[in-house]
N, C-alpha and C positions, 0 to 999 in steps of 0.2 A: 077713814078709808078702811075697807073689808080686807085685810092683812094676808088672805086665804085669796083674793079675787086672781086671776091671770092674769091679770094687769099688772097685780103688784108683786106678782110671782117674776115676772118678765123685768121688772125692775130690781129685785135683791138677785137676779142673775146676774145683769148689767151689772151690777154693783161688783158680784163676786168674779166678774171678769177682769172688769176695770184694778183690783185689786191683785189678781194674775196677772196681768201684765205690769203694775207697777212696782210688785216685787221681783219680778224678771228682768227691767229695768232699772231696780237697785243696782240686783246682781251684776248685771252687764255693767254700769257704772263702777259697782267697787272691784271689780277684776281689771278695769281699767283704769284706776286714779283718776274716776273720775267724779263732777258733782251731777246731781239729777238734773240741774238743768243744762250742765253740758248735752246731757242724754239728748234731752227736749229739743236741746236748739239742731242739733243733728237731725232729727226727725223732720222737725220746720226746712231747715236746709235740704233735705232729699226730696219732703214734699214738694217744694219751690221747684225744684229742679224736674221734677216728673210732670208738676205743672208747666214747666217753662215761664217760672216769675223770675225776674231779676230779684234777687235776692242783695239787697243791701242792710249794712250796719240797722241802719235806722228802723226799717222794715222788719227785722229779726229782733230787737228792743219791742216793735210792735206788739210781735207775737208771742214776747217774753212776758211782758209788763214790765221791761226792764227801762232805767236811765239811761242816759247814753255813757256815763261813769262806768255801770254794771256790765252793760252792753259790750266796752271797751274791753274791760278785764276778762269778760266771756272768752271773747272772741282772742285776748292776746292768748290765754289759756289755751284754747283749741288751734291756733297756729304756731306753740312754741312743742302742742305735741306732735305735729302732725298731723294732724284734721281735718284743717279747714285754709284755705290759701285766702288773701286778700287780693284782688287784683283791681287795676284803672279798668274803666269800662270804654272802650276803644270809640263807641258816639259819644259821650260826654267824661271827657277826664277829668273831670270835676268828682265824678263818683264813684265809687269803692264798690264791687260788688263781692261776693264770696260766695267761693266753692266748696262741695265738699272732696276731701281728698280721697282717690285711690284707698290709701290705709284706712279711711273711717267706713269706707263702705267692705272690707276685707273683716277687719273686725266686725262689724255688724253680724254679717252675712254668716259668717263664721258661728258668732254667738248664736243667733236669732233664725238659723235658716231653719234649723231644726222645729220649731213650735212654729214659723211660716211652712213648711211642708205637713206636718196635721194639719194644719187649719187647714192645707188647700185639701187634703185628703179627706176631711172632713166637709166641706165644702163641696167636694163631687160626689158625693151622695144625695145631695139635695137637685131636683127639675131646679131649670130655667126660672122657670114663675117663681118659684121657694126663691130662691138666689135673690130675683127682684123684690120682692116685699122684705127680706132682711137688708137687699139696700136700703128699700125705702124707710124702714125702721129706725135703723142705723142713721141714716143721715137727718132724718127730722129728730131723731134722740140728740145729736151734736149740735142742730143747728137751736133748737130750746134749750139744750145746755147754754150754749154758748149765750143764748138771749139773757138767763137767767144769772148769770157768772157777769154778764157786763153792766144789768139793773145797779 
């Protein structure tokens, strides 16, 4: 691969973004006593919730790669801080779903609102069209990731 091409330019960016937000993410984690995948599962959790998925135990192991052992200790973790609530799901009480709490999205917001207001400020400087093609970038970047990360 030509190491100079805009292809591969456009990849060691990705790369050096992905590494800004994961050290961002540290930070947010150790001002919080927290672990990275507490971080994560927080993340999954709000996504869930912006999507409107029920979000259970098992489902969030999913998206962990976690056991249901892991999963347990995760989640007792994040409701002994304040986090994340466990509740019956009122169609089937048979099943647990989880929220996340008021205080984790206070914290977030707080930490993180800052580097979301660049980005959107950054963001409105690009046309409509521009917008769309970094979605579409964006999302076929994640979703070959993600093909490649489950080979």
């Amino acid at each position: 691969m030509d190491e100079q091409s805009p292809v591969m330019e456009l990849v060691h960016l990705l790369r050096a973004v992905t590494v800004e937000f994961d050290l961002l993410g540290a930070e947010f984690a150790a001002a919080h006593g927290l672990h990275p995948t507490d971080v994560r599962a927080l993340i999954h959790l709000l996504d869930a919730a912006r999507a409107d998925t029920r979000a259970t135990p098992g489902w969030l192991g999913e998206q962990l790669h976690l056991n249901s052992a892991g999963t347990t200790a995760l989640l007792d973790r994040l409701e002994r801080l304040g986090l994340v609530r466990r509740r019956r799901d009122t169609a089937d009480r048979r099943r647990v779903l989880l929220e996340v709490e008021e205080k984790a999205t206070e914290l977030g917001w707080a930490f993180f609102g800052p580097v979301i207001s660049e980005i959107v400020r950054a963001a409105e400087g690009f046309e409509a069209g521009e917008l769309e093609t970094v979605s579409r970038f964006l999302t076929s970047v994640k979703e070959s990731t993600g093909r490649t990360r489950s080979a």
